[in-house]
N, C-alpha and C positions, 0 to 999 in steps of 0.2 A: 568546429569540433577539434580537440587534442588528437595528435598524430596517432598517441597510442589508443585509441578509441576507433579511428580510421584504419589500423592495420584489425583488430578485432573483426571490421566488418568486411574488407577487402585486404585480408592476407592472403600471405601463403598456400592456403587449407583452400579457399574459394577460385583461385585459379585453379588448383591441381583436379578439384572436381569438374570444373568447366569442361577441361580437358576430357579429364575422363569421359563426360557426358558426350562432348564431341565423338571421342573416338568410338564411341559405343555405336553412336549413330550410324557414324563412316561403318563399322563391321556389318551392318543391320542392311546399309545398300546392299555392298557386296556379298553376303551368305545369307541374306532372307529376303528381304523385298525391297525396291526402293519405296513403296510405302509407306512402310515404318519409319524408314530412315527420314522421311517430310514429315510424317507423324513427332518423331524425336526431335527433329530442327526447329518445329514451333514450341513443345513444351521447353526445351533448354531456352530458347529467345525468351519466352514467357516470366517460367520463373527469371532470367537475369532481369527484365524489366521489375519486376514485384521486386528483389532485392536491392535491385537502386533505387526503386522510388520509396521502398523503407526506408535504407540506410540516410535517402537524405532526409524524410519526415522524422528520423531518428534526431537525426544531426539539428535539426532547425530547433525541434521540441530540447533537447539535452541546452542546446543555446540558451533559448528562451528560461529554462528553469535556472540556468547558472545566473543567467541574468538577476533573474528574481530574487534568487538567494545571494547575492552580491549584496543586492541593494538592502535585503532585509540585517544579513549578516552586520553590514557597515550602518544600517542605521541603529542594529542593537547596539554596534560598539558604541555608537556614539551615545545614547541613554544607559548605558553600562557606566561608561566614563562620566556624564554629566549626571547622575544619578545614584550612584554607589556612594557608601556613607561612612568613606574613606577619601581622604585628602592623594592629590598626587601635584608634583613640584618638579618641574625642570629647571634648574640655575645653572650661571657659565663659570669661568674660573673666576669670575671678580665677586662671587656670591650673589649674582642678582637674579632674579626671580624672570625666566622666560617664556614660561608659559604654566598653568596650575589649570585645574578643573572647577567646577562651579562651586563644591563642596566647600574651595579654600574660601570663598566668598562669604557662604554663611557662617563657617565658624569667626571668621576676623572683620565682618560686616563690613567690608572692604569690595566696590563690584569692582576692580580691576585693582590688580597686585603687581602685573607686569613691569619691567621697569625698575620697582623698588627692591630694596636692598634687602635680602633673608633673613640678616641679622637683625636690620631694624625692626620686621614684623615681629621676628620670633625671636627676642634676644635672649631667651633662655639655650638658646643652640649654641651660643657662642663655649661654649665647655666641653660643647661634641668635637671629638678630632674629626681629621680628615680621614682616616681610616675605618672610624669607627659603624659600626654597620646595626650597631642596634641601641637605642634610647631611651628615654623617656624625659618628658618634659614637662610645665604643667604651666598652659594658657587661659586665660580667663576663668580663674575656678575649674579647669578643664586637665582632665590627665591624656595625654596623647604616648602612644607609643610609636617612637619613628623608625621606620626601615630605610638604614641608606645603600644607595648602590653608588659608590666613588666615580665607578666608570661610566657611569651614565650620566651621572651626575642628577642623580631621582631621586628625590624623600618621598615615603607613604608616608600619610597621616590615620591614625586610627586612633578614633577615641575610646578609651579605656578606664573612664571613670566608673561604670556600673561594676564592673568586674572589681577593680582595687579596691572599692568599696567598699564590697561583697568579700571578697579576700578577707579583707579588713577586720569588717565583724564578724566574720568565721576565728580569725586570730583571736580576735577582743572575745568571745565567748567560749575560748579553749578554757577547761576545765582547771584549775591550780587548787592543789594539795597543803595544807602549813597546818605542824604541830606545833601550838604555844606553851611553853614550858616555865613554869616560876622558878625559877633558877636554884634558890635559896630558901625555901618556903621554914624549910622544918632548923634553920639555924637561925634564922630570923624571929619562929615563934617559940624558941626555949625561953623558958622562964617567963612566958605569960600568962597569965590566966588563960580559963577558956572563954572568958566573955571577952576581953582584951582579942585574943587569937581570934576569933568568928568575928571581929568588928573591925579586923585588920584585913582578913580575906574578903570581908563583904565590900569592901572600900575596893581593893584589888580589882577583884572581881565583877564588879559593878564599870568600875573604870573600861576593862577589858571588852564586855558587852557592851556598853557604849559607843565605843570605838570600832566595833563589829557593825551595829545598828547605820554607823555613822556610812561605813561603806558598802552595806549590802552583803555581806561578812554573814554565813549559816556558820555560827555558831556551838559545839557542842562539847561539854567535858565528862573525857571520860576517866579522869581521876584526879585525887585532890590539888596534880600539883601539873595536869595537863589536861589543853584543849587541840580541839578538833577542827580546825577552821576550811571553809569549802568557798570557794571565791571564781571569778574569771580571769584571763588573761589582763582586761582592760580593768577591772580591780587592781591588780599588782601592780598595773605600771602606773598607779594613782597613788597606793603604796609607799615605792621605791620613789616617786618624785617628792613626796613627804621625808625620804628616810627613814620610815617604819616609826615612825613619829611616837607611839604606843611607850616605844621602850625608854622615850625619856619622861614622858607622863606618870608611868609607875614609877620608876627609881624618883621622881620629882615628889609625888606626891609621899612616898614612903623616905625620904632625908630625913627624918626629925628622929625616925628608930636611929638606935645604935647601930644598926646593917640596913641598908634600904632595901627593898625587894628586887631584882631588878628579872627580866625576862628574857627569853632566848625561843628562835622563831626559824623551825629550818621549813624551807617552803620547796615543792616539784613542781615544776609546769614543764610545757615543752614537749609533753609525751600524750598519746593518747591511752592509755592502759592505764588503767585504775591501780592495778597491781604496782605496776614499775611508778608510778606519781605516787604512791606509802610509800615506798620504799626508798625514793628520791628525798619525800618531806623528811623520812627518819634517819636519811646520812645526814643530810642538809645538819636539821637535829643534832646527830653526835656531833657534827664538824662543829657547830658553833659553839657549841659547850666545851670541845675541846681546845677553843681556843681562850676559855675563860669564860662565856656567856655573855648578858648580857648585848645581845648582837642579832642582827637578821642574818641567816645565810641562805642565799635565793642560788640555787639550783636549778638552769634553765637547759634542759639537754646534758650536755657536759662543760658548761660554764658555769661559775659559781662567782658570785659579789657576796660580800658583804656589804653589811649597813651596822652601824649603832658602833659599841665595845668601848667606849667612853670612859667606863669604871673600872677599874683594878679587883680583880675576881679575889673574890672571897672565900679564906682558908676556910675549904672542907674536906679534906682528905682523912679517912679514919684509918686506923691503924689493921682493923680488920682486912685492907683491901693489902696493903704494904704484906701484910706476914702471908696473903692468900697469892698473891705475885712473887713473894720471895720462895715459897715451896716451890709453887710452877716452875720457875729458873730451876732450881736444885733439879726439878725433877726431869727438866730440859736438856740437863747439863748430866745427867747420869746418863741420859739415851743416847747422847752422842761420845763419837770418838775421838772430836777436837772441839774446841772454843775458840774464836777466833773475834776476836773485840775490837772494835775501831770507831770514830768521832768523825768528825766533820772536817776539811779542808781547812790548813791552816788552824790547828787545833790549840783551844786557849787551854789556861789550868784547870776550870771546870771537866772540859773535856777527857782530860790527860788523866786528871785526879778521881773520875768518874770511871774512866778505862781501869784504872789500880787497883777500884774497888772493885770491880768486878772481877778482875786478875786472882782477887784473894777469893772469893766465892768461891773462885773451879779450882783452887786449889783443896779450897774447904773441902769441896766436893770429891778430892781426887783424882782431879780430868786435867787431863793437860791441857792449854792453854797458852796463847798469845796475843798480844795488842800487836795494832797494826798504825805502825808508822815507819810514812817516807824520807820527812826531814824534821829537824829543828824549826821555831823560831822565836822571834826574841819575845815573845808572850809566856815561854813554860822553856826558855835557854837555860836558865839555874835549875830549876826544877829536875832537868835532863842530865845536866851536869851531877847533881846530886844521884842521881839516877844511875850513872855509868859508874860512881863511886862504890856503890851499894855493894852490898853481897852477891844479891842470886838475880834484883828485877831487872839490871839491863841484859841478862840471859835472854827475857822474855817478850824482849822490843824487836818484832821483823817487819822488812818492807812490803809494801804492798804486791810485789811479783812473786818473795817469799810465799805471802799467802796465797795469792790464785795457783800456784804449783801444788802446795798442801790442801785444797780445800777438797770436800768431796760431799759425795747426797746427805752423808749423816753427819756432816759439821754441821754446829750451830757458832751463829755469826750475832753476833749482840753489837748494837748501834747505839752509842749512846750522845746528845747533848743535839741530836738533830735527826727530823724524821722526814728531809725531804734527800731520794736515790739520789738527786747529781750533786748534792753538797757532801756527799761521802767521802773518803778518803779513796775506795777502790770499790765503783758500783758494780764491778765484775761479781764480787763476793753475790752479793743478793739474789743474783741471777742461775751463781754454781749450785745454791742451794735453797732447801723449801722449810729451812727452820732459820728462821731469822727474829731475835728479840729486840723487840724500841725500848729504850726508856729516855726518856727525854722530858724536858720543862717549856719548853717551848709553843707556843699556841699554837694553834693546827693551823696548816697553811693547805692550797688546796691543792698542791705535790705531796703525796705520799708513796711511801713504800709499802707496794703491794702485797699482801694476802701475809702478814707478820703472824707469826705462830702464840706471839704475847707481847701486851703494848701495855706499858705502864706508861703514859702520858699524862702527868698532871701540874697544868699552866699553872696551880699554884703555887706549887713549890718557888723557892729562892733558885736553885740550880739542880742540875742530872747530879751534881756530888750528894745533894742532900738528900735525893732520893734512893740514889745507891746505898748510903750510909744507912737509912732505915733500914734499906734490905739485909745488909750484914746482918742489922739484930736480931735476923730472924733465922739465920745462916747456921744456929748453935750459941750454947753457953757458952761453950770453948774459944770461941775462936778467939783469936788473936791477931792483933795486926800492930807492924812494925810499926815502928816510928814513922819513917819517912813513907810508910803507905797511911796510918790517920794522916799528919801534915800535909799531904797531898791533897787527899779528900775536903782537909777543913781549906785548904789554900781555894779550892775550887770555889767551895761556899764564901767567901771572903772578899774571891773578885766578884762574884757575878753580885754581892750583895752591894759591892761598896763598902765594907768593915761594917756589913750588919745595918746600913741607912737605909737601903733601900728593899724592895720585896726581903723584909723581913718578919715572918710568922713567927707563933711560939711553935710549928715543930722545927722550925731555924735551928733555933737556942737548944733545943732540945738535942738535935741531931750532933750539933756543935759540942755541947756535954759531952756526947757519947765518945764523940771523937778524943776529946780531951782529958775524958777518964782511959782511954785506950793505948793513953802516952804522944796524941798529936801536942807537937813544939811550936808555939803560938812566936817564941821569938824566930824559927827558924821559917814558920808561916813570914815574917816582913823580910827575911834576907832573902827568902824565891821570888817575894815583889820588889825588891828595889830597884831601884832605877837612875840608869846611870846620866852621869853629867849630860852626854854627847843628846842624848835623847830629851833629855827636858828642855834643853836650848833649841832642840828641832820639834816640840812640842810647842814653846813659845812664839817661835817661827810663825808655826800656824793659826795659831791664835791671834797673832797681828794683823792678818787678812781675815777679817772678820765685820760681814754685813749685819747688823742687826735690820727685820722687816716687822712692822709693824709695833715693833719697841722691843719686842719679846721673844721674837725667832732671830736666833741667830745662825747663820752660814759663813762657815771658816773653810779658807780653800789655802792647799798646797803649791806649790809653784810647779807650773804644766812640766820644765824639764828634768822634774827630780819625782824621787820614788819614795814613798814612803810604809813602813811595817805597818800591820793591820791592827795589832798591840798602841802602836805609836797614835793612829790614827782615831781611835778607840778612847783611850787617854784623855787628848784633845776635847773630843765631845765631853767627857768627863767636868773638864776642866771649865769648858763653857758655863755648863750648866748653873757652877758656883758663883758665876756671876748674878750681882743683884739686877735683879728686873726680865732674869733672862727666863722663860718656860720652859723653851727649847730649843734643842742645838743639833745644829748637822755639818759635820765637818767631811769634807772631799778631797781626798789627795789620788793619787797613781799609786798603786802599787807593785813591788816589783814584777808580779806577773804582767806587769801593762793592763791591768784591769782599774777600770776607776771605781774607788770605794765609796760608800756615803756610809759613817758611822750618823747613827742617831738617838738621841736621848731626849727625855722630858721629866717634869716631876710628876707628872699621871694626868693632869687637867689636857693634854695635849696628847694623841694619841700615834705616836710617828708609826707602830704596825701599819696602821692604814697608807699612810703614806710611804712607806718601806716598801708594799706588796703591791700599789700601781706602780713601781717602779721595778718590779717584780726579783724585790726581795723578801722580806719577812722579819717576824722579833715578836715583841712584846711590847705593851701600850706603851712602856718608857723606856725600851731599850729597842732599840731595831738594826738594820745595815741591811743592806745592797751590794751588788757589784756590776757594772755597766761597764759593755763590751765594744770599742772601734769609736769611741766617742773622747772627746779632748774635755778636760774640768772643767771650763770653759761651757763647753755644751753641757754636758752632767747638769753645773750649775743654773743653764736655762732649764733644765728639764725640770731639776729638784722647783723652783718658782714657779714655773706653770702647773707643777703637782698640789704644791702650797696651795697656789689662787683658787685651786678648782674645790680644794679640803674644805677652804676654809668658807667657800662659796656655799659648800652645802651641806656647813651648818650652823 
């Protein structure tokens, strides 16, 4: 019996009453009888006999049961351990396997492991560190999940195929949301008949259910130019490994029109709420459209991919939307008590010529007003210069600390030639205040500036100059604008066009008109682009290091110890492009921030956005750029290849 089980029966307590009982007795001779007191001497001897021969049948039985439950205890561990329908593993520091339980046996039909090497049974563990305490692995068609203890040096094994399963198809039958949108329906069918039109959308439309049918696609439209598509998790990712395959089926089967049809598909999953999956498929929805259509944008939580955008989006912007955006401004610009205008980082002439025009709006308006620029460069250096000659406009150029000191709750702050916060000139602005105006050309990327009070964003335009410039017309009869504020505006239209080759619409030309009945100087337009000696030879430069891949992509790289202008660099792609045989061109130098650039270009069969924004830049299907941080052109140019391979892989 345990000591402390022993003082329990023969402590303290049992002497001091013995005692007592003793002395009672002794009192009992001397002051009542010696009768009692023999009386008293055999019950005290009595009870002590009963107390001993308890305490030890106590002691003998408490043995006996510990005994029992020893044995029972040690034989459950042992059918615990050889019967539990989990693995356990002891190995030494050489990885060898010194002792496992029966379980390792039947998963690896192996009756004895001892001996052999960890790695060799299970050489999917070779990936597990030595620190690492939790895994997974997958043996025989089997998912195991491993629990390590280092210092023990113990792996559990638990099998965890019913549950990942089960996981599994709980994932693959989450619910996904996607509205399908005909992009172009009503410019595609002017000027047909109506049996012509009904034989075009049945064609479409036929196409579209098919492709539904073909996936298990609940189908349903709820207006002429949109459906209603109800799918699972495990649909989408069957989907997205096609590439949303749909939208080159329509645009294929619709080539032979003057405008092909093409389609635009913004899809929510990720969420459980029926509520927030609409409201996911309908940002989804604007995002793709605003990036020109044409496109999947799959919306999963707060990740967004695109798929498709292949085509060059097709001029539909109506004049009603331009003069209904240009009051808004006016009527923006009357509530506030500043205007404060500013572009993008490193700001080209569109930017700059896009700021001017807006400059003259608030002045239209009577508001004060100012563009917000930090420095020069050599993209909009003449332009500037012209600029500080002028009268009144270099009054109205301040830096960016200028404005964060001047801004307050009722400035209004207009962005214009980019709608993503960290490409701004001073993102402090957006943040000082809660009226903030986009106008931009640019396809929607999936950084925006938050909760904007009015977006005039339309990827179709040629540039923010030519959209600006609508805006003026709408600005007043009156107005008037300088010279060297039209020149500015048409210079913007001018680069971002190419001289009118490239994204050129008729409201291009039209805008261009305006500008040039307003007094813009078409020759003083080529003195703000020319280009001097030093720079064409440092243009040439880079074009000499030039990879052509696959016949047709070409990559032009800068020398790793030199730095080159983002204008310069810009160019270059330019310049590529006019090579015969070339599609596409991506030129990489440093620039002087120490940031490496990838300008990119294509004639539209090639879509470098896509390729720009896994790289996590952005543009347009034939213009785009980047900028990649802590990395040498050297590396850039493994990234831009492994971006290529993967493009071009999946499609």
């Amino acid at each position: 019996m345990p000591k402390f089980l022993a003082k329990r029966w023969f402590g303290s307590h049992m002497i001091l009453a013995l005692v007592f009982c003793l002395l009672a007795a002794g009192l009992l001779t001397v002051y009542v009888h010696w009768l009692f007191a023999v009386v008293g001497f055999v019950v005290i001897a009595g009870s002590g006999y009963l107390a001993f021969r308890n305490q030890r049948l106590f002691r003998d039985e408490m043995e006996a049961y510990i005994s029992t439950l020893g044995h029972r205890i040690k034989k459950a561990g042992d059918e615990v351990i050889n019967e539990m329908p989990f693995g356990i593993v002891l190995y030494n520091e050489d990885k060898t396997i010194e002792w496992h339980n029966p379980y390792l046996q039947r998963i690896t039909e192996n009756e004895n492991l001892i001996g052999e090497s960890l790695l060799d049974v299970f050489p999917t563990l070779t990936d597990m560190k030595d620190n690492e305490l939790q895994t997974e692995i997958t043996y025989r068609q089997r998912i195991y999940e491993i629990l390590h203890r280092p210092e023990e040096r113990l792996l559990y094994f638990k099998d965890v195929t019913e549950f990942r399963e089960l996981q599994m198809h709980y994932n693959e039958e989450k619910l996904v949301l996607a509205i399908v949108h005909l992009d172009n329906l009503d410019e595609v069918a002017q000027g047909m008949d109506e049996q012509s039109r009904s034989l075009l959308l049945t064609n479409v439309t036929g196409a579209i259910t098919k492709w539904a049918q073909n996936y298990g696609i609940y189908l349903r439209r709820f207006s002429s130019d949109k459906f209603l598509a109800v799918f699972d998790q495990g649909t989408l990712e069957q989907l997205e490994a096609t590439r949303f395959d749909i939208l080159d089926v329509v645009r294929e089967m619709t080539s032979k029109n003057k405008i092909p049809i093409t389609l635009s598909i913004g899809v929510g999953a990720g969420i459980d709420t029926f509520i927030e999956l609409g409201e996911m498929a309908q940002s989804s929805l604007d995002m793709a459209l605003g990036r020109g259509g044409d496109q999947a944008a799959v919306k999963i939580k707060d990740k967004i991919t695109f798929y498709g955008g292949k085509s060059n989006a097709v001029e539909k912007r109506n004049r009603v939307r331009a003069r209904v955006i240009s009051h808004a401004l006016r009527d923006l610009m009357l509530e506030s008590d500043l205007v404060l205008i500013m572009g993008h980082k490193m700001p080209d002439m569109d930017a700059i010529g896009a700021a001017i025009g807006v400059l003259k709006a608030v002045h239209a308006a009577q508001k004060q007003g100012y563009i917000v620029l930090d420095e020069s460069n050599p993209a909009i250096e003449r332009l500037m210069q012209e600029v500080e000659e002028h009268e009144y406009l270099d009054d109205y150029f301040i830096t960016s600390d200028q404005a964060v000191q001047m801004v307050t709750r009722r400035t209004l702050v207009v962005v214009v030639d980019t709608h993503r916060p960290s490409m701004t000139i001073e993102p402090r602005l957006l943040n000082a205040t809660n009226k903030v105006v986009l106008i931009d050309h640019h396809r929607r990327s999936a950084e925006f500036i938050a909760d904007p009070v009015l977006i005039y964003l339309e990827p179709y335009a040629s540039s923010t100059s030519e959209l600006v410039t609508e805006l003026l017309q709408y600005q007043g009869e009156n107005l008037k604008l300088d010279v060297l504020e039209a020149t500015a505006l048409l210079a913007g239209i001018v680069v971002d066009t190419k001289s009118f080759a490239f994204r050129t619409g008729s409201r291009t030309f039209e805008a261009a008109s305006f500008l040039r009945r307003k007094g813009a100087d078409t020759s003083l337009v080529q003195v703000l682009l020319k280009e001097d000696l030093t720079q064409y030879i440092r243009r040439s430069e880079i074009v000499q290091h030039t990879e052509v891949l696959g016949g047709s992509i070409a990559i032009a790289t800068g020398k790793e110890n030199e730095k080159y202008g983002q204008l310069l660099i810009a160019q270059a792609a330019d310049t590529l492009l006019t090579m015969a045989g070339i599609e596409a061109s991506f030129v990489v130098c440093r620039r002087p921030d120490d940031l490496i650039a990838i300008s990119a270009r294509s004639l539209g069969d090639f879509n470098v956005q896509v390729v720009m924004e896994q790289m996590g830049g952005g543009g347009h299907l034939n213009n785009a750029a980047t900028q990649l941080k802590d990395v040498t052109v050297a590396e850039a140019v493994e990234q831009l290849k492994q971006v290529l391979k993967n493009y071009q892989g999946g499609n």
